[in-house]
C-alpha positions as CSV (number, residue, x, y, z in Angstrom):
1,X,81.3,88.9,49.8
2,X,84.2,88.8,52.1
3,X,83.7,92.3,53.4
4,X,80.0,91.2,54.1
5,X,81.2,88.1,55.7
6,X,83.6,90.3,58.0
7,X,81.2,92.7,58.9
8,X,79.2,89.9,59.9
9,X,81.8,88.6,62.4
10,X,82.7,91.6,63.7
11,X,78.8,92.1,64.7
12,X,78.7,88.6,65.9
13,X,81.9,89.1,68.5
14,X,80.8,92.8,68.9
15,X,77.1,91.5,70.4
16,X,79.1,88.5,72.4
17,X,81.2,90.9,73.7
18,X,78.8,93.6,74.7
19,X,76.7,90.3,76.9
20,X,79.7,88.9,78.3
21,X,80.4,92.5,79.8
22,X,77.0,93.1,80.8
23,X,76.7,89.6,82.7
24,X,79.9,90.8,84.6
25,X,78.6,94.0,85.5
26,X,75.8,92.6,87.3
27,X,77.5,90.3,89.1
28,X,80.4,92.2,90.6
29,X,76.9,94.6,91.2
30,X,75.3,92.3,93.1
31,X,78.1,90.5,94.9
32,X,79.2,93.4,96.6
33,X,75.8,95.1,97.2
34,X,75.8,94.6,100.8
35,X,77.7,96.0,103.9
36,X,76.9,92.7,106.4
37,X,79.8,90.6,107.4
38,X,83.0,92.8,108.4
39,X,81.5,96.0,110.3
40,X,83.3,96.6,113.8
41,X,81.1,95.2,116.5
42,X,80.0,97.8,118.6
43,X,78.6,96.6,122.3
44,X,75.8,98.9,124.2
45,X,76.7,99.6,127.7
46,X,75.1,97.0,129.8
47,X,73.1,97.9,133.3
48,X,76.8,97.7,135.3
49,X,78.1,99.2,132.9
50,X,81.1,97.1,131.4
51,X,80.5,98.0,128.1
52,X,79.7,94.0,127.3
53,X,76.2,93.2,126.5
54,X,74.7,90.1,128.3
55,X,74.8,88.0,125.3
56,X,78.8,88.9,124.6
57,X,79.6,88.0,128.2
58,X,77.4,84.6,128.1
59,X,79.7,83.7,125.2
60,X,82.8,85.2,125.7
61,X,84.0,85.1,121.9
62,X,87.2,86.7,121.2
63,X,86.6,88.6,118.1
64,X,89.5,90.7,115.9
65,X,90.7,94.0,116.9
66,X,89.3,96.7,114.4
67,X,92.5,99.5,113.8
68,X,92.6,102.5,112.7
69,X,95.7,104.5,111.8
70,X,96.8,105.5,115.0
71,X,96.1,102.2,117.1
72,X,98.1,100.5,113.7
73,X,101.3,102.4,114.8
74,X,100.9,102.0,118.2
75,X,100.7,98.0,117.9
76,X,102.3,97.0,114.6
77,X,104.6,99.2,113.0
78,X,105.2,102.8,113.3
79,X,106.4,103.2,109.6
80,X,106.6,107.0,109.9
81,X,109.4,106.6,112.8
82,X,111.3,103.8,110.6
83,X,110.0,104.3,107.1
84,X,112.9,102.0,106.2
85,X,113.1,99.4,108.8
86,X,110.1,97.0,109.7
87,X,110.1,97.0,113.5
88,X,106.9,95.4,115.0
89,X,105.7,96.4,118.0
90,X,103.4,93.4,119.1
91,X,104.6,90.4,121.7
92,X,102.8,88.2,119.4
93,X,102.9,87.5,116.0
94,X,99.3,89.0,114.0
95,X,97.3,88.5,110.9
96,X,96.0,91.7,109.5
97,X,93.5,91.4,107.4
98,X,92.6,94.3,105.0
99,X,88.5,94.9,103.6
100,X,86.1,96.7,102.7
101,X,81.9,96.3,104.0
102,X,81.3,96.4,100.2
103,X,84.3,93.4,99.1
104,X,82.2,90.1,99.2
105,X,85.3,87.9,99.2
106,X,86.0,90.1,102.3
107,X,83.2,88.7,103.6
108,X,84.0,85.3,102.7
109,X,86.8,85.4,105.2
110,X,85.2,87.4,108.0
111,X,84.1,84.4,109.5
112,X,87.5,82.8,109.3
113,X,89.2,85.6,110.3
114,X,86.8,85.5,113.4
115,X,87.6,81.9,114.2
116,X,90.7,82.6,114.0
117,X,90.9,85.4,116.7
118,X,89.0,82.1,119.0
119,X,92.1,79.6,118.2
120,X,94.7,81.5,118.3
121,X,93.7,83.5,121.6
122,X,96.7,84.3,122.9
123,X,99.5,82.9,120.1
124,X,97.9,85.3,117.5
125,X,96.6,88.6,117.0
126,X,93.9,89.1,114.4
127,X,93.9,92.3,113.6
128,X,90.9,93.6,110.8
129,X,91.8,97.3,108.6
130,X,88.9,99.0,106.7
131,X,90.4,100.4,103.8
132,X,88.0,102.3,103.0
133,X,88.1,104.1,106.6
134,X,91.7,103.7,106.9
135,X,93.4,104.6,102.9
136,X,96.1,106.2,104.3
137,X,97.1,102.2,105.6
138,X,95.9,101.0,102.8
139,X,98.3,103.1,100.6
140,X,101.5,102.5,102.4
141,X,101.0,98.6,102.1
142,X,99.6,99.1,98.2
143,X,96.4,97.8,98.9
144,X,95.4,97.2,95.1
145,X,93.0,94.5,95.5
146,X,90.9,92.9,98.8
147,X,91.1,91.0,101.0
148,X,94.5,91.2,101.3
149,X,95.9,89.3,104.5
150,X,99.5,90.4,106.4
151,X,101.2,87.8,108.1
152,X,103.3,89.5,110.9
153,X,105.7,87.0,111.9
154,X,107.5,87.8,115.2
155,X,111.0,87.9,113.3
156,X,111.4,88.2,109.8
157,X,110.1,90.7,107.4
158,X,106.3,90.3,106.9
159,X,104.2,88.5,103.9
160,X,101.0,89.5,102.1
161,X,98.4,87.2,100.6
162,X,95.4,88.5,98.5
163,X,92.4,87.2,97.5
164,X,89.8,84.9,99.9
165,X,91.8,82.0,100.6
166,X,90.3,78.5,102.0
167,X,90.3,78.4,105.8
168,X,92.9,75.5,106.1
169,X,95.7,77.7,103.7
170,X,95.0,80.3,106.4
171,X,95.8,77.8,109.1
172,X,99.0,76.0,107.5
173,X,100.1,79.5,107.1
174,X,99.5,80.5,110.4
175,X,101.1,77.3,112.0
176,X,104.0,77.1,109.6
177,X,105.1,80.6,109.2
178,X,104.1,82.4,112.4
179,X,104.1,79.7,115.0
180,X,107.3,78.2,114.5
181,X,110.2,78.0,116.9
């Protein structure tokens, strides 16, 4: 009887088991099924010529800076010169924040990231990494798991945040950790 009653549990929590993982499957499937959200913004060359589309310049948004390895070392860090030593290059602080088109958390702060770049014009540089473009960036900071957000303070050694956080944790940390005086 007992060894019947086991089997039977085993069955039970095997069949529990085997939804529970199937239910996760399909959502991690769907939620990062689409690339909309974090692609660089590409602008057609207008009649004049300025490379700004009409509706850009009606708006004038300020919108994050999309990297790649080489602009990274020429603005940020050039960790193959000082592998050892951060030395950032910017003349102001920066955010940095690490996706990938796929990552819908990523895309969760995409729109923050982009506000961001519009109040901080000027204080703060909002910078925006493709890992899966850029791995070779992605591997030097250990990019395990996206987003993952770099605060670049002007002094001081850097600090990384993953996971989507709310809007206002992005602002306290921006004003308490790379506006101060």
């Amino acid at each position: 009887m007992r060894k019947i009653l086991v089997k039977y549990y085993n069955t039970l929590f095997m069949s529990r088991l085997n939804v529970i993982l199937g239910i996760l499957a399909t959502v991690v499937f769907f939620s990062c099924s689409t690339t909309v959200g974090n692609q660089e913004h590409k602008t057609a060359k207008d009649v004049d010529g300025t490379g700004i589309s009409k509706k850009e310049s009606e708006t004038k948004t300020t919108k994050p800076e999309y990297l790649s390895f080489e602009t990274f070392k020429e603005k940020v860090w050039d960790f193959e010169e000082s592998p050892e030593e951060w030395k950032y290059k910017g003349d102001t602080p920066c955010v940095i924040d690490f996706y990938a088109d796929w990552c819908k958390p990523c895309k969760m702060v995409a729109p923050i990231m982009d506000e961001m770049s519009q109040k901080y014009e000027g204080k703060v540089k909002i910078y925006k990494i493709n890992t899966d473009k850029e791995r070779k960036l992605a591997s030097v900071f250990r990019i395990r798991s996206i987003p993952a957000v770099l605060f670049v303070p002007m002094k001081g050694k850097p600090s990384m945040q993953t996971g989507a956080l709310p809007r206002n944790t992005y602002i306290e940390i921006i004003e308490n950790e790379l506006l101060i005086k």
